[in-house]
N, C-alpha and C positions, 0 to 999 in steps of 0.2 A: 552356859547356854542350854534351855532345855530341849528337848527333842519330840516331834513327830514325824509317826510313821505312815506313809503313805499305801493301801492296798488298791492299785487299780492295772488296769491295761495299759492306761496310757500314761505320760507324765503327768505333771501339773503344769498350769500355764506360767507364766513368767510371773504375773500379777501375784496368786497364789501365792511360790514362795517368797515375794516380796512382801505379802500383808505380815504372813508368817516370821518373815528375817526381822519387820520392824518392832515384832513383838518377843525379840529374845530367844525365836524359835528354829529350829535349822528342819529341813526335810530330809527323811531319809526315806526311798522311792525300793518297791517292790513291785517289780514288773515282772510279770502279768499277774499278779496277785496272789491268794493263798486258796489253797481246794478245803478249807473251814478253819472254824472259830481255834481249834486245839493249836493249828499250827500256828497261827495270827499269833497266837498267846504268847506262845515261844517266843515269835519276832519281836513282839513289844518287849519283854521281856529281856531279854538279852541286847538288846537295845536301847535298855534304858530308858523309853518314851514313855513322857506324858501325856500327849495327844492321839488319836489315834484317828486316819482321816480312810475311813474305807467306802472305796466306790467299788462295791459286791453287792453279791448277793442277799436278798433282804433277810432271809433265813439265818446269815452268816451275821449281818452283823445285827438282829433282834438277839443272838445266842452273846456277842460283844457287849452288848447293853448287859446284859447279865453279868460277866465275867469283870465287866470295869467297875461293878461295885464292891469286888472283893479283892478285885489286884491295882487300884488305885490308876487310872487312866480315864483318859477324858476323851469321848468319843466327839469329832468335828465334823459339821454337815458342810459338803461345799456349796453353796446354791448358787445354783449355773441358771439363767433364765433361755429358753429357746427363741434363738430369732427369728429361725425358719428351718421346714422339715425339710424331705426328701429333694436333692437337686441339688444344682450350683445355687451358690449369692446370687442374689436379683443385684442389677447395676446400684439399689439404690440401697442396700445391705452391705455397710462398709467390715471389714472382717478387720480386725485387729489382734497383731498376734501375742502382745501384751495377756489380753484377758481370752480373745476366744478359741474352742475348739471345734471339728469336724469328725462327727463320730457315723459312718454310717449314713453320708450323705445329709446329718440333721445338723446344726449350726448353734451351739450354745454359745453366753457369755457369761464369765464367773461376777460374780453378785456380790458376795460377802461369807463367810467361816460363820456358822451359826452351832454353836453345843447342843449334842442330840441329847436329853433326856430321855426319850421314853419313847416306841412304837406300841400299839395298843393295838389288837384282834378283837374282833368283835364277830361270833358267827352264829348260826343258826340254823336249827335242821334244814336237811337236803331233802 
C-alpha cells in the first residue's frame, strides 16, 4: 500500500481518506502540521510517502513543489468548495460529516484530490 502524508491542523474528512483507501493509498496525519518545508522533508521521508497533501502555508509548500522534484513525491490539492462563510448552517445548508468541515465559523465541502504541479508569482515594482 502506498502512503500519504497529510500536513494540517485538522484531520481529513472521512470522504478524503476513503477516496485515498480506494486508491491503494493509506493517510498518515500530522497534526497541527510542520513550522517548514526542511521538516515536512524529513516526514515524507522517513515515512516512506508518495503523496504529499499539505494544507500550510503557501510559502511552505511552493518551497514543497521544489523539493518533490528531486526526492520523488507527488504533492495533492484537496479542493474543498465553501458553502457558506462566517456563522451557523442556514436551516437550508445540510452539513454532512462524510465530506464537510468547520474552520472558523466558514463551512467547506471536500470536491476531489487534484495533483499540484506548479504555483507561479508574478510581481512587479512597488
Amino acid at each position: 500500500m502506498e502512503r500519504a502524508i497529510w500536513f494540517s491542523r485538522h484531520t481529513p474528512v472521512p470522504k478524503q481518506v476513503d477516496v485515498l483507501k480506494q486508491k491503494g493509498i493509506e493517510i498518515v496525519a500530522y497534526i497541527p502540521g510542520v513550522r517548514d518545508a526542511e521538516e515536512a522533508l524529513y516526514l515524507i521521508k522517513s515515512n516512506n510517502a508518495k503523496y504529499v497533501i499539505p494544507v500550510l502555508p503557501l510559502s511552505i509548500i511552493v518551497k514543497l513543489l521544489e523539493l518533490a522534484k528531486t526526492n520523488n513525491f507527488i504533492i495533492l490539492y484537496a479542493e474543498m468548495e465553501k458553502v457558506h462563510n462566517i456563522g451557523p448552517c442556514p436551516s437550508d445548508c445540510p452539513f454532512d460529516p462524510l465530506t464537510d468541515t468547520i474552520d472558523k465559523g466558514r463551512h467547506f465541502r471536500f470536491k476531489q484530490f487534484k495533483i499540484l504541479k506548479d504555483i507561479q508569482f508574478v510581481f512587479e515594482d512597488f
